[in-house]
N, C-alpha and C positions, 0 to 999 in steps of 0.2 A: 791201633786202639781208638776207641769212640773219645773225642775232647767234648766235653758238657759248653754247652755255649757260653755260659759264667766262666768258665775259665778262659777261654779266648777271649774274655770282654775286660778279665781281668787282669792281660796282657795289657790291653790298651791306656787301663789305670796305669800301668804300671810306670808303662812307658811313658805316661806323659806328667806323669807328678815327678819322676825322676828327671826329664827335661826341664821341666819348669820350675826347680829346684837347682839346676846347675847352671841357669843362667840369673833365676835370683829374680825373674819377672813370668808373669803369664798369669794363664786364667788356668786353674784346673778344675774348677766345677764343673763345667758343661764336658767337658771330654768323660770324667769320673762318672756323672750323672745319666748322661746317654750314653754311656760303654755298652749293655743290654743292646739298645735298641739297634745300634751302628753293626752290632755283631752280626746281628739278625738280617738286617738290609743288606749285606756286603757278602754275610754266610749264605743267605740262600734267596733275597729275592734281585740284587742289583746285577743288571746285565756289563759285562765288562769284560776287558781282557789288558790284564798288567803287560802284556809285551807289545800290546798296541794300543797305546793312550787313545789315538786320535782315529780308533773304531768307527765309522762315521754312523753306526746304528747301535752301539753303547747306548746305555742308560745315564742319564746326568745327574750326577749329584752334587747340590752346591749347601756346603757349609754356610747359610746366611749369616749365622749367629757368629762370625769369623773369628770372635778372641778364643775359640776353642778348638782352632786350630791344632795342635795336638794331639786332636782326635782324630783329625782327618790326614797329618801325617803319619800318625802309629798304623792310620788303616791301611796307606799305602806301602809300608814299611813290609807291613805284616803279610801283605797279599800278594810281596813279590815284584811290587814297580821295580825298574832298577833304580828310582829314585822318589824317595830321599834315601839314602844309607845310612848306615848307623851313625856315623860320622858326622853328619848334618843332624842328626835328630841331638846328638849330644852335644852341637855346636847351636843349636835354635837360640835365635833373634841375637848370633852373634855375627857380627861382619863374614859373608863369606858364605853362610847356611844357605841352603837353599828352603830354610823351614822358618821362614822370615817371622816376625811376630802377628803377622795375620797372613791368610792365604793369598798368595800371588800366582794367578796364571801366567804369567808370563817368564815363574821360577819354576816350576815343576809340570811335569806334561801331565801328570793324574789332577791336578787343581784347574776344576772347570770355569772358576772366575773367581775374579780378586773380591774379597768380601772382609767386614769389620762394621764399616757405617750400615748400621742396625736397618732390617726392611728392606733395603735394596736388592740382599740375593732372594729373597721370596721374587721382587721384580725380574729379576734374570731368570731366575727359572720359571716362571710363566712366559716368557720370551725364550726359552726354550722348548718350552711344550707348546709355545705356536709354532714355533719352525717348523715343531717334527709334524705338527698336522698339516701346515701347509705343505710341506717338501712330501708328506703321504697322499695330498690328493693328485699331487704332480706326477710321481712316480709308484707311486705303489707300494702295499705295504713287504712287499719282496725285499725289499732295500731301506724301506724306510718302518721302523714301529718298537719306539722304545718309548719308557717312558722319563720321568722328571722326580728326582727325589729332593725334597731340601730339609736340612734340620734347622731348626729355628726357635728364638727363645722368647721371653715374655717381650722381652726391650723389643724384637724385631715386629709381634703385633702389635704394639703401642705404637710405633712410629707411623703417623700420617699416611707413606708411602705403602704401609699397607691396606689400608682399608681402600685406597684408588684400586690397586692392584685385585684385593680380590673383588670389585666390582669388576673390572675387564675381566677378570680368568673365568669370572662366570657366567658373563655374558657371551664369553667367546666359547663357552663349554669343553674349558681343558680338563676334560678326566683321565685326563695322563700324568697330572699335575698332583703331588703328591706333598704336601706339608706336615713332619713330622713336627710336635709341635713340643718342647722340652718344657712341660709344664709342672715347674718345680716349685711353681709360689716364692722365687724370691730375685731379689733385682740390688742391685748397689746399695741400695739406702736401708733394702731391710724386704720385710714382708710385703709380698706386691701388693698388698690390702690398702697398704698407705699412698698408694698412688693410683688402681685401679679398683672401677668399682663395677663396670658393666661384665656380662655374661659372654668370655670372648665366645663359646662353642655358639650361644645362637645368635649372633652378630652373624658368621658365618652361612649359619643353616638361613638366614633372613637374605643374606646374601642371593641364595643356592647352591650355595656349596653342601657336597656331604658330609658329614662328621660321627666322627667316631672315638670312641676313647678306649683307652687302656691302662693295666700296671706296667710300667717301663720298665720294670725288674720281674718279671714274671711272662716265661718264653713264650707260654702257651697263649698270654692274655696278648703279648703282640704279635705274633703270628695272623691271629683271628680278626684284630685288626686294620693289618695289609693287605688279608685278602680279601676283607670287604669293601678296602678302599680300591682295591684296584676293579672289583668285579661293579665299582657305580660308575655310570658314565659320567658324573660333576668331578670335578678340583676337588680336592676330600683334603682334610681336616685332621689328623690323627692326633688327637691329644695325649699323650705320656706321661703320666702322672709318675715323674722322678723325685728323687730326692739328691739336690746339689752335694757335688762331694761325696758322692756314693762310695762307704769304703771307710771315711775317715772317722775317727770316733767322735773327735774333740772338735771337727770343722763342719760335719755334712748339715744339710739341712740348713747351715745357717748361711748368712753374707760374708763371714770371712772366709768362705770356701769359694766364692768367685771371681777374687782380681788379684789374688796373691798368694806366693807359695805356702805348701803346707808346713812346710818348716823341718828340719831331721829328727825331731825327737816324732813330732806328729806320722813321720813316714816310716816310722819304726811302727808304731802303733798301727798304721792301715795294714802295714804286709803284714802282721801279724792278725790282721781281722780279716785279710784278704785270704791268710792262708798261702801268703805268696813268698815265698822263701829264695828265691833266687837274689843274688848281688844286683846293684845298680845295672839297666839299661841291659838285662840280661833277660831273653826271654827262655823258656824249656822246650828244649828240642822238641818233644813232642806234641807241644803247642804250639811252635813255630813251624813245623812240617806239614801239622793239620791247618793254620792260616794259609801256608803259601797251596794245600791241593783244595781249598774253596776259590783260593786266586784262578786256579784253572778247571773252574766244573762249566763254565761257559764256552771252553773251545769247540766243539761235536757242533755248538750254534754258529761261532766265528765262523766257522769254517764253512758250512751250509748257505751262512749268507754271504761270504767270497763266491762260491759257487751259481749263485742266484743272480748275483752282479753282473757275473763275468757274460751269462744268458740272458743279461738285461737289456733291450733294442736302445734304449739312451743310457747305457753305460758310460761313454765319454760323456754327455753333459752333465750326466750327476757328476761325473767325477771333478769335472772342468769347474762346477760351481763349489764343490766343498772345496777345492783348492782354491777358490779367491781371483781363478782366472776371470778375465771378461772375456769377450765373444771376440774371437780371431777379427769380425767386421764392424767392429767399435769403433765410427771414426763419427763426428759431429760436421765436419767438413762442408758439407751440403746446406747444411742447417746454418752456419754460419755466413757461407755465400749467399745463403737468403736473405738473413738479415741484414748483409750489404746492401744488397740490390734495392729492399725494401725502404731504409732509412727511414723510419719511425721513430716517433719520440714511443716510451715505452715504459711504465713501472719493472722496474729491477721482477720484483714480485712475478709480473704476467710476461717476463722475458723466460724465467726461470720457471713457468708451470709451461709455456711451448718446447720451452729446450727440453723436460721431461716428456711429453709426447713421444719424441724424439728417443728416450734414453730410455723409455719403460719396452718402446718395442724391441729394440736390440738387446736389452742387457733385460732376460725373462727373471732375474732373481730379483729384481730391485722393487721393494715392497716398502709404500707409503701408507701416508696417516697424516691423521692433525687430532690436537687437542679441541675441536669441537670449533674449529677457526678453517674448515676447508676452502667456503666459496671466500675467504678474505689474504690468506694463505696461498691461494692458486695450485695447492698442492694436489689435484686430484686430476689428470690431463682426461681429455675425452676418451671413451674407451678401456678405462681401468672400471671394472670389476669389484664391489665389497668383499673383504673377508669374512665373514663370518659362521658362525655355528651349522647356518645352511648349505655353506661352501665355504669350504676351508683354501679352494685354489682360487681366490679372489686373491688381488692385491693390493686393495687397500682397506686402511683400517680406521673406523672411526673410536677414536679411541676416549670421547667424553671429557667434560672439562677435568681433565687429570694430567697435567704437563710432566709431571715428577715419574707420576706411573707410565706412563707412555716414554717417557727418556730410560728407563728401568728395563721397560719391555724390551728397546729397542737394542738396548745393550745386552740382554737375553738372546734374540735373536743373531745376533750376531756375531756371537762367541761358539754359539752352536753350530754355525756357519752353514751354507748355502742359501744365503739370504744375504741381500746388503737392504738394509735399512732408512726407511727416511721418513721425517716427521716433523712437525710444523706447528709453530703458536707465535704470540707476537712477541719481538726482542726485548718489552720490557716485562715478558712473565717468563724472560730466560731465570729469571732469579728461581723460579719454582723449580726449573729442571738443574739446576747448578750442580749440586752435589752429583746426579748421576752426569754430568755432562764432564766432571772432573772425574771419574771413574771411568768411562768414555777411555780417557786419555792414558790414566794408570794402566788400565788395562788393554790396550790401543785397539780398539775395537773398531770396526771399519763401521761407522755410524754418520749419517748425515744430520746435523739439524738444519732446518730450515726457519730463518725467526725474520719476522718481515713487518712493515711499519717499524723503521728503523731509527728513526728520528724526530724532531719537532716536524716534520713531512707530514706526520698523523693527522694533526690538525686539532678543528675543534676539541677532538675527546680529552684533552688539557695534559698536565703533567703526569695523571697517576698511569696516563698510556704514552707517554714520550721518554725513549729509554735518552737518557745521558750520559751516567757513567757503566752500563753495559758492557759495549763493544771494547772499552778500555779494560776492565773487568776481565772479559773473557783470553781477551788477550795477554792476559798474566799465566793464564793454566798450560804447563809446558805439554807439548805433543800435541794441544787442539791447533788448526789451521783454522785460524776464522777470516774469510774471505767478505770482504765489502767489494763489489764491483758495482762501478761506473757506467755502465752501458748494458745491451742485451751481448755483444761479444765477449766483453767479460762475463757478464751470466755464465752464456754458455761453455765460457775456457776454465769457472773457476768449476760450475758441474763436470768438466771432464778431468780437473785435478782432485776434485774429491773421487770422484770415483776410482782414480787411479792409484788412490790411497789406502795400499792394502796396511798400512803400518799404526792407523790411527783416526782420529775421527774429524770431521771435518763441519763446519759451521755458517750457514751461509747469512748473511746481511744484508736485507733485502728490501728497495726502497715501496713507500704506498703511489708517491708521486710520479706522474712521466717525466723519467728525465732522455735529453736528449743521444741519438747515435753520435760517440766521439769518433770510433774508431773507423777509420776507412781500409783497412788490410784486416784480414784475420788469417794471412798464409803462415805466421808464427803465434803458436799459445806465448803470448805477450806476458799474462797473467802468471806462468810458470815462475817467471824472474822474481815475482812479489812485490816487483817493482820497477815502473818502466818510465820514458822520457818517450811520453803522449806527445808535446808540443817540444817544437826546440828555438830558440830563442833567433829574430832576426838580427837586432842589433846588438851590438856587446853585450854580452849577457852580466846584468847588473843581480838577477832575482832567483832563485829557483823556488816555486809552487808548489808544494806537494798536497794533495790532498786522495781520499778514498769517497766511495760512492758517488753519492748526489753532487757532494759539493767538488767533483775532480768539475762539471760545467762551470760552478763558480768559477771554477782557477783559471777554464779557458779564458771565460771573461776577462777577468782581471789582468793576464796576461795581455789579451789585446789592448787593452788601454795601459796598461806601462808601454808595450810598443809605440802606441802613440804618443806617449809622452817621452819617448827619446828611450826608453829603459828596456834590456832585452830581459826577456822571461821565460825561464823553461817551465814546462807542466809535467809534473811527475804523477803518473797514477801508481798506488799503492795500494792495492787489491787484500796483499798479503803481508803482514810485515814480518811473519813467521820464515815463508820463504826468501824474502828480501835479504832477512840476517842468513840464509843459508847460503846466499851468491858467494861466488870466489870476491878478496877483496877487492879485485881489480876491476870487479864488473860495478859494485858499490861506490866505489871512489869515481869510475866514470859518470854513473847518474846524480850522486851526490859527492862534486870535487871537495877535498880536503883541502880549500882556501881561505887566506884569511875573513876575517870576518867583513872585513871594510870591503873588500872587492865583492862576495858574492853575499847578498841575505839570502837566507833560509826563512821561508815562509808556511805554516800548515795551517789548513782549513779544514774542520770536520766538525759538522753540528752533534757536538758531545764534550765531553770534558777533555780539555786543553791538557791535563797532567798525564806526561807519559811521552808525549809527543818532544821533550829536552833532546833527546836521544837521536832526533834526526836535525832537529834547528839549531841544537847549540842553546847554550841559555841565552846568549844573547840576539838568537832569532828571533820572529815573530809568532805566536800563536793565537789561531781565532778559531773559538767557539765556544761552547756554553756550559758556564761551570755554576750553573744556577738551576734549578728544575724548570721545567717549561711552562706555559704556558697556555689557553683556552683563546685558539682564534685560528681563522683559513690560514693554512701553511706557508701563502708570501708572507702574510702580517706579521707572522711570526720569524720568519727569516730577517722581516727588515726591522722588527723592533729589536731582536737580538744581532743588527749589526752584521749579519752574515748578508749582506750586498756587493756587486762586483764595486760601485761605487765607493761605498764606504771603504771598504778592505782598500782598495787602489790608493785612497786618499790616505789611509794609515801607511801604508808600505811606502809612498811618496816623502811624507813627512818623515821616515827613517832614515833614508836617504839621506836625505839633507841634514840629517842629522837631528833632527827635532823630538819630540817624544812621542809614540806611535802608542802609546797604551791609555 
């Protein structure tokens, strides 16, 4: 029998005020509000296929507006994933669901990225609709040519991160890029009047984007919409004129339809406007039969492009990149032996754009950018190629002063996979990309940043370009590896740990200044440990040193003159303290012994703030650097008016010793 599209939409209602009623939390406006339109994308235009999440030519769809989640598990419910099950839907945001309180990729195979902080899934999904254009100019559209759905709600255009975003998606000319736009006029506080007052539709069209509008409740009127979004070649715009709480007598339309349940007398009232007569969490068979056979109107195409694949001349390589492999001849070894032989002093920065030379020829996926910070950055090695609208099989991207949007993008591309990511701006405008550099993590996205001028190193340009507490900062966000290397060998050891990090994102710290070659081996990734003993003490070891980046040379210093002063000193470099905490204890205890205090001091040097660093000194260690903002002057003057000298530090550590007061 023929199921009317309202009634399969009104499944979706059903399901998700009845969930979000039995846990007593959630948002049921936007699921209720774009039931219509979800119908329609999923009934007849989203390419997919429930028994294989990870299609690698599926259409993507990412829930931005992620509190309405609900919606997008009812849809997977409905269409036949094996997961989430009913069981999970009637367990949502309780310990154990897989229907967690916003969507998580890393919980369910049909949720294409973790989404909730408003804006950011519009950013992933134009980082998905680049992937698929560049992975199309590479291989073709036999294998590669889907497009990019996302729904999204007023709060997601309001957020800063989207006006970056749609200036890149439209410069880059993703008209595969599809934002459904749930324009219900209303936001937490009330009517979006009271907080917005510009024309988003031609913000957009100023942009060049396309736009289009429609009734969100009315099949015919979205229908006519998708297909003219999909037949323009820009990023298109679909506005849907909804009404929040679609269904509900006593809630729709208003704010108390979006952050909290409708209540059981009110849910009495909708199914009886809905016309929806079945028990709690109960859908009708013959609405359930007709969800799960649109779940499979897309196999006759699965199936065609298996076949297409399998007669595809680089079959294995596409395949070899959507799984995350690198290149069987992935080895940096040579490059490494170079930089022995060479012994250069070298910016962290211009160690890490030759190592990329290096890294862009072997491994074809690895696809850079910078926030409008290239030639400072060294992000762009000779012989990389632009992306853009001209040529989508370039690989790199200029991606304009938009740090937020280009961190968004790059988490896009990456989730959609065959592509690893890299991008680059200075460590003290990591704060712009933070939030997506903490979804990064959430969502373990295999994403490089690259943030360079890491320190008072900067110089002149004063404090509002000298990051301090940054690198400390970043190091709190669990699953980022944020790598500070010491030399061009760590450079290149910690580039070959990121890359090797299929699990998560990784962050590189990168000096402006030359600093010196410490290391004279590279037969072992030293930088693997997180933590290594650079120098080892000649006389009774009274001190151990640790320090990361620039200042691991201080340490050497300093080290040498406690030598000379009768006192032995080890030099600990500490590239990663992420993977440091992962060593066996035994390996820990080796580099940093578990001895009293009076026999060995703990000493740390890193021009940044000292807080955090208790963890390896002990409180009653020493720590030197700078817990004040910095400073306007050439980078010695500032090392020595902030006390970061091998002399000064030597002379504090000496006066500890002896017992004196060293602060």
């Amino acid at each position: 029998m023929s199921v009317p599209y309202r009634h399969l939409a009104n499944a979706i209602r059903a399901l998700s005020m009845d969930a979000i009623q039995a846990a007593n939390s959630g948002h049921p406006g936007l699921p209720m509000g774009m039931a219509d339109v979800a119908t329609i994308l999923f009934g007849r235009y989203l390419k997919y296929n429930p028994k294989d999440p990870a299609w690698p030519d599926r259409d993507r769809f990412v829930l931005s507006g992620g509190h309405g989640c609900m919606l997008l598990y009812s849809l997977l419910y409905l269409t036949g994933y094996d997961e989430p099950t009913l069981d999970d839907i009637k367990n949502f945001r309780q310990i154990g669901s897989r229907c967690a309180g916003h969507p998580e990729n890393t919980l369910l195979p049909g949720v294409e990225a973790t989404t909730g902080p408003l804006g950011q899934g519009i950013g992933m999904a134009a980082g998905m609709a680049l992937a698929e254009r560049h992975l199309k100019a590479r291989f073709g559209e036999d294998v590669v040519n889907h497009r990019v759905w996302t729904i999204a709600g007023d709060g997601c255009l309001m957020e800063g991160i989207n006006h970056e975003v749609v200036g890149i998606a439209a410069r880059l000319g993703l008209g595969n890029l599809n934002v459904l736009w749930d324009d219900n006029g209303i936001t937490i506080d009330g009517d979006v009047t009271i907080s917005r007052k510009e024309d988003v539709m031609a913000r957009h069209r100023a942009c060049g984007w396309h736009v289009v509008a429609c009734d969100g409740h009315n099949t015919e009127s979205i229908i006519k919409a998708m297909d003219e979004a999909i037949a323009d070649p820009r990023p298109s715009l679909i506005a849907c004129r909804t009404t929040i709480g679609y269904g509900s007598p006593g809630k729709q339309g208003t704010a108390a339809a979006h952050g909290t349940p409708l209540g059981e007398e009110e849910i009495l009232l909708t199914r009886e406007a809905l016309e929806w007569t079945s028990p709690d969490f109960t859908v009708p068979r013959h609405i359930l039969k007709k969800w799960k056979e649109l779940g499979t109107r897309n196999l006759d195409e699965y199936q065609a492009w298996k076949e297409r694949l399998d007669a595809h001349k680089d079959k294995d390589e596409f395949l070899r990149i959507i799984d995350g492999k690198l290149p069987q001849d992935f080895d940096l070894t040579d490059h490494k032996n170079n930089i022995i032989s060479a012994a250069m002093p070298m910016a962290t920065r211009k160690a890490s754009e030759i190592a990329l030379g290096v890294l862009t020829r072997q491994v074809s996926e690895l696809v850079g950018g910078s926030a409008d910070l290239t030639p400072s950055n060294n992000t762009k090695p000779k012989g990389m190629t632009t992306l853009s609208s001209d040529d989508y099989g370039g690989r790199y991207i200029h991606y304009g002063i938009r740090e937020f949007g280009m961190s968004t993008v790059m988490n896009g591309m990456a989730l959609h996979g065959g592509v690893i990511p890299y991008g680059g701006t200075f460590l003290a405008f990591s704060d712009y990309s933070r939030p997506a550099i903490r979804l990064s993590a959430l969502q373990k996205t295999r994403v490089v940043y690259v943030m360079t001028h890491d320190s008072i190193g900067v110089g002149e340009d004063g404090p509002t370009h000298q990051p301090i507490e940054q690198v400390m900062s970043l190091r709190l966000i669990p699953d980022l590896r944020v790598f500070r290397p010491a030399d061009s060998i760590e450079t290149a050891e910690c580039w070959e740990l990121a890359l090797k990090n299929i699990d998560g994102p990784s962050l590189m710290v990168l000096s402006r200044q030359n600093l010196p070659l410490l290391r004279e081996s590279a037969d072992e990734n030293l930088s693997a440990r997180g933590a290594y003993r650079l120098r080892s003490a000649v006389a009774k070891r009274r001190v151990i040193l640790m320090a990361t980046g620039s200042e691991v040379s201080l340490a050497v210093e300093v080290a040498s003159l406690l030598e000379t002063a009768g006192f032995g000193a080890d030099v600990v470099s500490m590239p990663s303290w992420t993977l440091f905490d992962q060593q066996p204890e035994s390996y820990r205890n080796d580099v940093l012994p578990d001895q009293p205090q009076s026999t060995i001091l703990r000493v740390s040097i890193e021009a940044g703030t000292t807080i955090g660093w208790e963890r390896y000194t002990g409180i009653n260690g020493l720590r030197y650097g700078i817990d004040v903002f910095g400073a306007s002057a050439p980078a010695n003057d500032l090392y020595a008016h902030f006390g970061l000298t091998a002399v000064g530090i030597t002379n504090k550590v000496l006066a500890a010793i002896a017992g004196k007061s060293a602060r």
